[in-house]
C-alpha positions as CSV (number, residue, x, y, z in Angstrom):
1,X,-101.2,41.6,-46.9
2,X,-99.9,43.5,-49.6
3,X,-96.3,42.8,-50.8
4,X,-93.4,44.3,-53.1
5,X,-90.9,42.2,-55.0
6,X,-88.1,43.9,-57.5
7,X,-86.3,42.4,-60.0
8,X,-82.7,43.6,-61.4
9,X,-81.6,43.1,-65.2
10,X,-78.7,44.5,-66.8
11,X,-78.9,46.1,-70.4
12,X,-76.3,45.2,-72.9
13,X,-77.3,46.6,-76.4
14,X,-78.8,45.0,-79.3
15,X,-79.6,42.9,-76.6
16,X,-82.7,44.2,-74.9
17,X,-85.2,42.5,-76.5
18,X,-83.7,39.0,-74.9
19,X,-83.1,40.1,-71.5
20,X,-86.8,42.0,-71.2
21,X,-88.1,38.8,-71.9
22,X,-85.7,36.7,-69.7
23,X,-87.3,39.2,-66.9
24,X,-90.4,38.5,-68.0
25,X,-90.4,34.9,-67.5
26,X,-88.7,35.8,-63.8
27,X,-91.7,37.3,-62.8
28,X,-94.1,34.9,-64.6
29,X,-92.2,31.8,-62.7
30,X,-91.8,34.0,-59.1
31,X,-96.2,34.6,-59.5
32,X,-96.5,31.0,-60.8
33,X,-94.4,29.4,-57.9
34,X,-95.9,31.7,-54.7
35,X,-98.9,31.1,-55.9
36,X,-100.0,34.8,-56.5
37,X,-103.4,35.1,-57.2
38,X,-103.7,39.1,-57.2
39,X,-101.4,41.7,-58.8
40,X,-102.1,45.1,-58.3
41,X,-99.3,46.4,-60.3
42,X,-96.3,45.9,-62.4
43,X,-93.7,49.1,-63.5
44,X,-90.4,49.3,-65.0
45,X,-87.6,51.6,-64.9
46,X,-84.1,52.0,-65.9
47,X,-81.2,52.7,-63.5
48,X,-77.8,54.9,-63.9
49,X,-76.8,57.7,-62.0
50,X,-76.1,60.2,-64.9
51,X,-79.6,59.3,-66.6
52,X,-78.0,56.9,-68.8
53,X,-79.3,53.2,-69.0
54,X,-77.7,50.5,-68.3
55,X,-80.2,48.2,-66.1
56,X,-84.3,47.5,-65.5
57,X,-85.6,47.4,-62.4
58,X,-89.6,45.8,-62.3
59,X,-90.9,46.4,-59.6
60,X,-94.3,44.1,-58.5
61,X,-96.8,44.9,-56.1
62,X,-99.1,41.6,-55.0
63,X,-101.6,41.0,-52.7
64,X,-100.8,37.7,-50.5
């Protein structure tokens, strides 16, 4: 069964660097601790309503 899982980081500035990775190792642990053995894709994208950004949304597409 294929599955979708989004995760939600705010963007401070100067900042970004630290919080992509903080993201990073949310996904890393949520694939680690479901046991995930197939990804079939990961994508980003920032979120604001007047095309300004000020969060990250990943959004991961697995295979159960």
């Amino acid at each position: 069964m294929i599955r979708v899982k989004t995760f939600g980081e705010p963007l401070e500035p100067f900042r970004a660097r630290k919080e992509l990775d903080d993201l990073d190792t949310r996904v890393n642990a949520f694939i680690r601790e479901n046991g995930i053995k197939k990804v079939i894709s990961v994508s980003d994208s920032t979120t604001h309503e007047d095309g300004g950004t000020i969060g990250l949304i990943r959004v991961l597409v697995y295979e159960e």
